[in-house]
C-alpha positions in Angstrom: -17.3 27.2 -29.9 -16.1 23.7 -28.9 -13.4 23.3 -26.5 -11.2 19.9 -27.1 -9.9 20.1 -23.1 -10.6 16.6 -22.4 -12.0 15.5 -18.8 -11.3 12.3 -17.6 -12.4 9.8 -14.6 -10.5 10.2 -11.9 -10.3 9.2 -8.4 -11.7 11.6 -5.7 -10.3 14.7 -5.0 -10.7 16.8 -2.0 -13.5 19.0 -0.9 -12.9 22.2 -2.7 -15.6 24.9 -3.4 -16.2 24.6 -7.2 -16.0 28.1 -8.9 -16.4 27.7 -12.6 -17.3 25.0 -15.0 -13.4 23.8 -15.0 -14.0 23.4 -11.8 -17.4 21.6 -11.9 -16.2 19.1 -14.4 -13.1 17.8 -12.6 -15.5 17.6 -9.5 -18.3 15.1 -11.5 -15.1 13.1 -12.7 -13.5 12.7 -9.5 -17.1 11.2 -8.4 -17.3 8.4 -11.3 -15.8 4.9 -11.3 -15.9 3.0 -14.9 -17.0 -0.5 -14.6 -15.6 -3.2 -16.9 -16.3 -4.7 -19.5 -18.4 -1.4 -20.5 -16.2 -0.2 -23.2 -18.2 1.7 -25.9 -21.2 3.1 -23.5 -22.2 6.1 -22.7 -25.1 7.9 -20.6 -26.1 11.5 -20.4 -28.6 12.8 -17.9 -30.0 16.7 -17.3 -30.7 18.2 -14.2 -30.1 21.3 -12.2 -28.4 22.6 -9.7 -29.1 25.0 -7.1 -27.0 28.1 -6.1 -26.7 26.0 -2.4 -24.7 23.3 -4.9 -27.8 20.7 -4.5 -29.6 18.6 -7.2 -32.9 20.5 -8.0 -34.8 17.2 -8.5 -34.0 13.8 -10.3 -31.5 13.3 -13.1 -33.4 13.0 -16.4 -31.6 10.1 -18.5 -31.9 11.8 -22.2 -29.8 9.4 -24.2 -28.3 6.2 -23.1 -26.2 3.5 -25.4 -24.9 0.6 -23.1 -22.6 -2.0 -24.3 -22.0 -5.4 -23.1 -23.8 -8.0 -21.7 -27.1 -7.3 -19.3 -24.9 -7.2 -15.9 -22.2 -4.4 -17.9 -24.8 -2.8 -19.3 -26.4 -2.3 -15.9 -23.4 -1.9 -13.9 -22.6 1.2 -16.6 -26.2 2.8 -15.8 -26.0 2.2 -11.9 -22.4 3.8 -11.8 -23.1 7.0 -13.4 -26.1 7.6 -11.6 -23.7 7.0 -8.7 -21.5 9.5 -9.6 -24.0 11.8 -9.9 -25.7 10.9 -5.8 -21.8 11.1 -5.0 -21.1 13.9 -6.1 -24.3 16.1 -4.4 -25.0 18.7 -2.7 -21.1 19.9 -3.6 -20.0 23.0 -1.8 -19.9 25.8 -4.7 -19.2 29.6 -4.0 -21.6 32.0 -4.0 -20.6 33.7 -7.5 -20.8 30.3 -8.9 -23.7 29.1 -7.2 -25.8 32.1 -8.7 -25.3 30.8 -12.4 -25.7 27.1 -11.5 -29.4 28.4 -10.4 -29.9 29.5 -13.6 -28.3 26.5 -16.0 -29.5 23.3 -17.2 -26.4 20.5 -16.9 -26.3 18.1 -19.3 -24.0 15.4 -18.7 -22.5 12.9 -20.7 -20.6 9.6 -19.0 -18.9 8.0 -21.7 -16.3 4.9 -22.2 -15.3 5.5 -25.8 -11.6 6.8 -26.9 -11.4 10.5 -26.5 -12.7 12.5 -28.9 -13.1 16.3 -29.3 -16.5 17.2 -27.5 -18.3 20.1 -26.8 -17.4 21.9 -23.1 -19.7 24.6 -23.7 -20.4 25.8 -20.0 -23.2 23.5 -18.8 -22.7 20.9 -21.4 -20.1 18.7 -20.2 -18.7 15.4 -21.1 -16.8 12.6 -19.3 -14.3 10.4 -20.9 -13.3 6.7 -19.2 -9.5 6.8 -18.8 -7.7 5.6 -21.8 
């Protein structure tokens, strides 16, 4: 099943308990600024949440292809690992919470055009704004 719902960065929205993976996305783009001159990377990470809403551990990079020169390419990098320390613990309800405990997250941060991707529960990617 692939849903085509596009997420987009955004700035910060307010503390709101996240109930369901709508929710969760909108709440990982509203953490994530896109740094210029970055146009083509993207990032994607796994980790997992707990049902408290906090990182269990470290953020595993699993694919990376940064564009640019060194300081984009590295400005790219340190901004969605950013988004990620912003955006933990979150306040998640308890309903919620309990599947979190229970699902791997993998993440994608990416500054291409918009294309169709997979928003499969706890797969979930992140489009730069157009």
């Amino acid at each position: 099943m692939t849903m085509t719902t596009t997420v987009f960065a955004q700035s910060p929205s307010p503390s709101v308990a996240v109930n369901n993976w709508a929710d969760l996305r909108a709440t990982l783009a509203s953490c994530w600024s896109v740094p210029p001159d970055t146009r083509g990377s993207l990032i994607a990470f796994l980790f997992g949440i707990n049902k408290k809403g906090e990182l269990r551990g470290a953020p595993l990079v699993t694919a990376r292809r940064l564009q640019g020169d060194q300081d984009a390419r590295k400005r790219f990098e340190e901004a969605a690992r950013d988004a990620v320390n912003r955006c933990f613990p979150m306040t998640v309800t308890p309903s919620f919470g309990a599947i979190l405990g229970e699902s791997p997250i993998r993440l994608r941060f990416v500054n291409t055009p918009p294309t169709a991707a997979y928003q499969i529960n706890s797969n979930i990617t992140i489009f730069a704004p157009p």
